[in-house]
N, C-alpha and C positions, 0 to 999 in steps of 0.2 A: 073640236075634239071632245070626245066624252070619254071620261075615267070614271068606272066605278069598280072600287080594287078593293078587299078586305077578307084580310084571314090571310094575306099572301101566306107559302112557306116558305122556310127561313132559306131553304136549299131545293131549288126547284129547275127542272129542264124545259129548256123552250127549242122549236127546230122552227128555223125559218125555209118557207115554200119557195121556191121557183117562182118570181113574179109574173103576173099575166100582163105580157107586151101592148101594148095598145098603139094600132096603125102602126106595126115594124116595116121595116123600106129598107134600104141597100144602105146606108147609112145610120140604122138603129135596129138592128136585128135582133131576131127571135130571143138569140143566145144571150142575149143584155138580160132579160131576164133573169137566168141563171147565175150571171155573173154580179147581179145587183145583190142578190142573194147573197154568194160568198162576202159582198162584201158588209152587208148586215151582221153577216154569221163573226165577222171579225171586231165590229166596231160594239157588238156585244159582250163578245167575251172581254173585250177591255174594258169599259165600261160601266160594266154591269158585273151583280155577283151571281146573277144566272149560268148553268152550265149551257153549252150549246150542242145542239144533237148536230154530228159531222154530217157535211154535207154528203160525204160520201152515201150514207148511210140513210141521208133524207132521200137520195135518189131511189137506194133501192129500194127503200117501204113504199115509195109511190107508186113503184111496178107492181109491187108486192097485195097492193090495197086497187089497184087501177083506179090511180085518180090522175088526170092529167090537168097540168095547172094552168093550162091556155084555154080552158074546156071550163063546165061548169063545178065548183065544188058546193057540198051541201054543208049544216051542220054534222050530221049524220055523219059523212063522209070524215072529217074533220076528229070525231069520237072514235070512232074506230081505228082511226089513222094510232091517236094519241096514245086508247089504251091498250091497244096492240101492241106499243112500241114507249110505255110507262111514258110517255110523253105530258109534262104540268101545261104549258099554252104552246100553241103553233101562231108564226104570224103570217098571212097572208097578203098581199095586195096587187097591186096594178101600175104598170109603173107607165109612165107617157113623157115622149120628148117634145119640146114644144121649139118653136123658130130660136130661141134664147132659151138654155136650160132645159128644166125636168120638175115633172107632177110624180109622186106618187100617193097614194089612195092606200091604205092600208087597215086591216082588221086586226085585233087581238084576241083571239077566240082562249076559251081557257075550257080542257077538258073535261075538269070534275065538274063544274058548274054547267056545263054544254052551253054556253053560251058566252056571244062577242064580250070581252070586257072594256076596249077602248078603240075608238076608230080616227084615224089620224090623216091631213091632209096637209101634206108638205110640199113647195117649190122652194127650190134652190139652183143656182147657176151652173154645178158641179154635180156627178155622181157621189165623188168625197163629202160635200156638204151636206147633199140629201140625206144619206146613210146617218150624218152625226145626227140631222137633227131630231132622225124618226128615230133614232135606240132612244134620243132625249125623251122625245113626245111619248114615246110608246111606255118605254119604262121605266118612271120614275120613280118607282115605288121601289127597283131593285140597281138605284144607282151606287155603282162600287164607292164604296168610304175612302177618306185618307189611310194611308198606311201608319200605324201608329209610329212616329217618330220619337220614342221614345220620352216625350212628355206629355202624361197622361191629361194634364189638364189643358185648357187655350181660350182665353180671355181676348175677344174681337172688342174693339171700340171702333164705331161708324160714326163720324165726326161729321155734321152732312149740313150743307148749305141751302137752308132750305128757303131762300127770298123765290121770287116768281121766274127769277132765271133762268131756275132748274125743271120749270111745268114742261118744257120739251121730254126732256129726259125721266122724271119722276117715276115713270112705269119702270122702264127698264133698272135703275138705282133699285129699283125694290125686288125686281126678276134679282137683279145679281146679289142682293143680300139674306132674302129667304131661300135660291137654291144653292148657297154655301153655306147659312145656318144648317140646311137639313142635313147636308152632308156630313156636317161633326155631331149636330145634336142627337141624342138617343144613341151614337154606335159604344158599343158595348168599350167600356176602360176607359173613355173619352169624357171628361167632365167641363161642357163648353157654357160659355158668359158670350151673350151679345149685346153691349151696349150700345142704343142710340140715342146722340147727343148732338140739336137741331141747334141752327144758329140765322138770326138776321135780324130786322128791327121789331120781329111781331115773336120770334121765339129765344127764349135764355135758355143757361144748360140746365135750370131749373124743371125744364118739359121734359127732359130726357129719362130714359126708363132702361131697365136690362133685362134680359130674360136669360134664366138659369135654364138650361135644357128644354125650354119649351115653344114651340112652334106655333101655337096657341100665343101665348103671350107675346111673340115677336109680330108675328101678324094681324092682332088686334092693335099693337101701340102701331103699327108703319098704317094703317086705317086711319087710326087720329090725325096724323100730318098730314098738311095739305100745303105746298108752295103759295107764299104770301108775304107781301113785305119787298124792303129792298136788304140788301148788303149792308153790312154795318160791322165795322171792323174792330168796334169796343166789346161787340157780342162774340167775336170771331176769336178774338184773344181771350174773352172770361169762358167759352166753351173750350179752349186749348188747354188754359188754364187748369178745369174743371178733370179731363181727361187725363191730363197726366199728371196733375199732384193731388186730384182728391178722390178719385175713381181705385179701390182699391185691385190692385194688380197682384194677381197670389205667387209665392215665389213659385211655387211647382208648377208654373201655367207658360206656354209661349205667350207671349205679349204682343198685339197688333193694336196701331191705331191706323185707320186708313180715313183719310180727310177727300169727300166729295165736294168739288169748289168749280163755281160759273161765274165764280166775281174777282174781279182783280182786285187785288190787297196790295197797299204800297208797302214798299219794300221798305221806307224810311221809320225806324222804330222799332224794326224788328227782335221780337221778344226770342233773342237767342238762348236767353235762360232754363225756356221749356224747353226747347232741341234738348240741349243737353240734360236737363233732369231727366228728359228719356230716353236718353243714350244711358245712363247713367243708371236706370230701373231696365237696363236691354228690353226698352221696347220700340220697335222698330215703326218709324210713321213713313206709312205709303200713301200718297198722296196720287190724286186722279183731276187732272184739268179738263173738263167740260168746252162746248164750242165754242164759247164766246171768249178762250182764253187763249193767246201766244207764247212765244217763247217770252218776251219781253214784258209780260202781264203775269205771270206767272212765276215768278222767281222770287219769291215769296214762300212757294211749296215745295219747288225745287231748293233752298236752301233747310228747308224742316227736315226734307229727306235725305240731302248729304250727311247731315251733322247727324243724325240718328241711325246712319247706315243704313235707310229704306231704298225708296226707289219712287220714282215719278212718270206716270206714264200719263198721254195724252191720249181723250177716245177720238177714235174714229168715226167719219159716217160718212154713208152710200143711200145714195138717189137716183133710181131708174128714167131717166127723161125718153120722153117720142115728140118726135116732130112731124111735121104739117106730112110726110112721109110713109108717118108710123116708125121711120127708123128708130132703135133705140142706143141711146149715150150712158154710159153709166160713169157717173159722178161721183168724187167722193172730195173727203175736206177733213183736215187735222192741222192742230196749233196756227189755225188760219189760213191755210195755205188749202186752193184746190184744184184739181187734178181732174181726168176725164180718159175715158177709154172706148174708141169706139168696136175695139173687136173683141167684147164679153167682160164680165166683172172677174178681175182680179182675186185672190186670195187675202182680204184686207184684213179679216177677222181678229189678225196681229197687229195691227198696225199699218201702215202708209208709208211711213216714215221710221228708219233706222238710224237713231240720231244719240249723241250724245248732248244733253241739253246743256251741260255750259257750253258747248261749241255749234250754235245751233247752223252754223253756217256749213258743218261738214255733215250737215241731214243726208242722207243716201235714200232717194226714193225707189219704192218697190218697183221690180222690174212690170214695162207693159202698160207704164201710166204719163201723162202730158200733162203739165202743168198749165196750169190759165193763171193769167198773171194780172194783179189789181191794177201797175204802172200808176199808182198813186191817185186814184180815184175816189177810194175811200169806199166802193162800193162789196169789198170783202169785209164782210163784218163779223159773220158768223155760217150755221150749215142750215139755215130753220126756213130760208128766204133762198134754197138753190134754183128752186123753176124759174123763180122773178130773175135771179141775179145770173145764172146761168147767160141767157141773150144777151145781157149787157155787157159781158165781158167776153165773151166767143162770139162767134156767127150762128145762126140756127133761129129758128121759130119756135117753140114750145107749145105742145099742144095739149100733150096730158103726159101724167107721172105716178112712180108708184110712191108707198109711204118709205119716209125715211127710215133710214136703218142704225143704227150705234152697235159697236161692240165692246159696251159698256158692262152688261151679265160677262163677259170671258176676260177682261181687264180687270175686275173683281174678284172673280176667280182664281186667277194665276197672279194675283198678288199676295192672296191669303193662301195657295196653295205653296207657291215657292216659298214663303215666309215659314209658313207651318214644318216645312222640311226640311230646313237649310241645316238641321244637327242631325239630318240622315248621316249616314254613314258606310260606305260600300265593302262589300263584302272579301271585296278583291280588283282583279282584272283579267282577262282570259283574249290568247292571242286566236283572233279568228280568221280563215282564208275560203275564201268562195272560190280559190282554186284561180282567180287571175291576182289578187290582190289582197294582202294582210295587213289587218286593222287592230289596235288593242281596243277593248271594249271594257267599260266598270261592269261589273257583276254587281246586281241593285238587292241581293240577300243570298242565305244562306242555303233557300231552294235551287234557286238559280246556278249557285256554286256545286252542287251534290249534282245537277244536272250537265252543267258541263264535265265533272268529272266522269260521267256516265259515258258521253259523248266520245270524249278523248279515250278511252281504254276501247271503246268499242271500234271506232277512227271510220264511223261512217258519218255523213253532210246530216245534217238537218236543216230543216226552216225553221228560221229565226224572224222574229219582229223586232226591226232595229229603230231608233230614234237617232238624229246627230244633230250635233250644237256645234257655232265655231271654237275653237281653243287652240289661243295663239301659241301654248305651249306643247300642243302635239307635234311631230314630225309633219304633217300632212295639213296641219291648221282646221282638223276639225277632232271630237271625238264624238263617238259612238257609244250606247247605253242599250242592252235590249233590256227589255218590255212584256216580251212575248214568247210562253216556247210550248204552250200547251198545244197550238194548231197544227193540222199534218197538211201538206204541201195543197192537196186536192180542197181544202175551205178557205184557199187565199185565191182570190181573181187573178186577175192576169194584168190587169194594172196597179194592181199592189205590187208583184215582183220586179226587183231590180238586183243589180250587182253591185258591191262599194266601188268598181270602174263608171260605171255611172252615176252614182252619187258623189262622187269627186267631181265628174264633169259637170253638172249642172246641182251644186250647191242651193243655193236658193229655194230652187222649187222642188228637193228635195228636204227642205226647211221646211218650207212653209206650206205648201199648195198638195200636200196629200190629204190623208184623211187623221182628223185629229189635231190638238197641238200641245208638245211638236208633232208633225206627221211621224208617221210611224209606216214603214215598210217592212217587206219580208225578203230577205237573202236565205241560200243554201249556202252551209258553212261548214268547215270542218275545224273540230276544234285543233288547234298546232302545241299551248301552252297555256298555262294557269298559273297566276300568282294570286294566293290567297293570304289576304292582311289577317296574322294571327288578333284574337279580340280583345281588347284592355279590359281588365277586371280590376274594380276598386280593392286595394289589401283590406280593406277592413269587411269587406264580402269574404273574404278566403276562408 
């Protein structure tokens, strides 16, 4: 991929093209194209602070310019399109389905400049996955910021294990901590601290360094670290140490420590003192176990993050195997345990496993996956060694494979993200019906609220982009949250829409397996009812 971006504007339009098909067949038609589009055109608008020119609208300037997008287009062509139609970039590309999955090829052409600014080449197993990861690829210069949660400032500490256990993973640790620095640092009212604080027998927390809004500084010090050393648990306690009683935590800031860990730490000795001095400074330690770690090796970080009220999540990872066949298996592995699928890769990107970890025996695995089982072999170790260990423990030949996968960047993300916003606060709740079926939904602010009012007085449907979570306290055992209400029906695909009848029937994969996460769909709705939470004002503001 090449990005060459500068001078962006602060508020700019982008229209995505109708993708050029390549080899369509009765099973991946013309109209995929069009349809991959809308769904760019959505994964955008969330995403991103770009506006998005409607698809409707993209259709007609193409009649309008005769440019047809299965045909050849030029730059020229692309200029004309834009300034005709005050258009800042168009993206174009090519999308191809392969025997497993999807290619597509895409340009970033930018008007005023008449030229490409980034060209991107993504596979993924899903239409949903390809779409996220090409708005990622394509524009990162215009990824949407946290919504300010009402505390202006947010002090990140990255507590990171850095012996040789973690050289598997060490890329991606660094993907997921420079794209959620850049996410806080620079947005306007946000005054973000990233501190990293390395630990094993070759680094103290003496190496550790912070960086005050600067991306520049975060990126030159994560350069200096290099995984080396083993584990060492006198360093592991004086870097925890260092983190939460001498690292200074401003009170006007959310507080995060998040502890990256590939090494088992005995549980005998545990320094319960720190848990609570950071419960006690409300700073929340989320903690992240690597592959070489279990339920039973790991309780260690699972008790950091009960007493602190964080949270413990284990990564994932996926490995595409072929055999003597060409067939392909796709493999995956968390908290030691691995699993396999021979009809397509699953939605793992969440996780594997739906497990509460002091009960790890009531794990609930993702639907659509088989478990391989070590039956006491010892040959399940970890996920670095799947080609080898793979045969040893199933039946099959292994002939070749692709590179492993973690979803370690989006487990970094949604720990610092849900953390960041847990003193959100909703605006309301508004009762909505798609006309079989009514759901109450939070209203996530005060736009959203002035919009459903709109709605209701006027008493016609709209499209809505919904999200759902389970919640044992709803009537129905889930709720609902939209997201989305700037889009008109014609920029949503056709496998975006659904009804909350159907997302009651197949929970799960309306959880998880859409696009985004959480996934996010679109219902037509009408609004029935609004309760709007009047807002507390401190008396001494009055």
């Amino acid at each position: 991929m090449l990005i060459v971006l500068a001078g962006t504007a602060a508020h700019a339009d982008v229209a995505v093209l109708p993708y050029r098909v390549k080899n369509p067949s009765d099973s991946f038609e013309m109209n995929t194209g069009v349809e991959y589009a809308k769904l760019l055109t959505v994964a955008v608008s969330l995403k991103s602070t770009l506006t998005v020119f409607p698809q409707r609208d993209v259709s007609t300037a193409l009649k309008t310019f005769k440019i047809d997008t299965q045909k050849l287009i030029t730059a020229e062509d692309l200029v004309l399109l834009g300034e005709g139609k005050f258009i800042d970039y168009i993206l174009a590309g090519t999308i191809t389905k392969l025997d497993r999955g999807y290619v597509s090829e895409s340009v970033l052409f930018s008007v005023r400049e008449k030229r490409v600014l980034a060209k991107t080449k993504i596979n993924a197993d899903t239409l949903f996955e390809l779409a996220e990861r090409e708005v990622r690829e394509s524009f990162p210069q215009f990824a949407k910021k946290q919504k300010d949660t009402g505390k202006k400032n947010l002090d990140i500490v990255f507590m990171i294990d850095m012996s040789y256990g973690i050289n598997n993973e060490w890329e991606q640790i660094q993907e997921g901590i420079i794209d959620i620095s850049r996410n806080y640092m620079g947005t306007e009212g946000i005054d973000s601290r990233v501190y990293i604080v390395p630990y094993s027998d070759r680094y103290t927390f003496d190496k550790s360094f912070v960086a005050v809004n600067s991306m520049k500084t975060l990126t030159d010090g994560l350069g200096k670290l290099k995984p080396v050393g083993a584990f060492k648990k006198d360093s592991f306690e004086k870097a925890l140490r260092y983190a939460v009683q001498s690292i200074i935590w401003r009170h006007d800031a959310g507080h995060i420590l998040v502890i990256i860990n590939n090494s088992p730490i005995p549980l005998a000795g545990f320094p319960e003192r720190y848990a609570l001095v950071a419960r006690k400074k409300k700073i929340l330690i989320n903690s992240l176990s690597l592959g070489k770690l279990k339920y039973d090796t790991s309780e260690f970080q699972d008790q950091l993050a009960h007493i602190s009220g964080g949270r413990h999540e284990y990564a994932a990872y996926h490995q595409r195997l072929f055999d003597k066949d060409g067939k392909s298996i796709d493999v995956y592995f968390e908290a030691g345990r691995l699993f396999y699928s021979l009809y397509g890769a699953v939605n793992w990107h969440d996780g594997i496993l739906t497990v509460n970890p002091y009960q790890p025996g009531m794990a609930r695995v993702r639907g659509g996956l088989d478990e391989i089982y070590d039956n006491g072999s010892g040959k399940l170790k970890n996920p670095y060694t799947i080609p080898e260990m793979y045969p040893l423990l199933a039946d099959g030949h292994i002939v070749s494979h692709q590179k492993l996968e973690t979803n370690i960047p989006r487990l970094l993300r949604k720990m610092i993200t849900v953390s960041a916003g847990e003193d959100m606060k909703t605006a309301g709740r508004v009762l909505l019906s798609d006309g079989t079926l009514s759901l109450w939904a939070d209203i996530p602010d005060a736009a959203f609220l002035e919009f459903y009012r709109q709605r209701m007085q006027s008493g016609i449907y709209s499209t809505l982009g919904v999200s759902m979570h389970s919640d044992s306290a709803s009537p129905y055992g889930i709720s609902v949250v939209a997201v989305e209400n700037r889009l008109n029906s014609d920029d949503v695909p056709k496998i975006l829409k659904t009804g909350f009848s159907e997302m009651m029937k197949d929970r799960e994969y309306h959880m998880y397996k859409g696009l985004l996460s959480p996934s996010v769909w679109f219902v037509t709705v009408r609004v029935l009812q609004i309760k709007a939470y009047q807002q507390r004002r401190d008396i001494r503001d009055e």
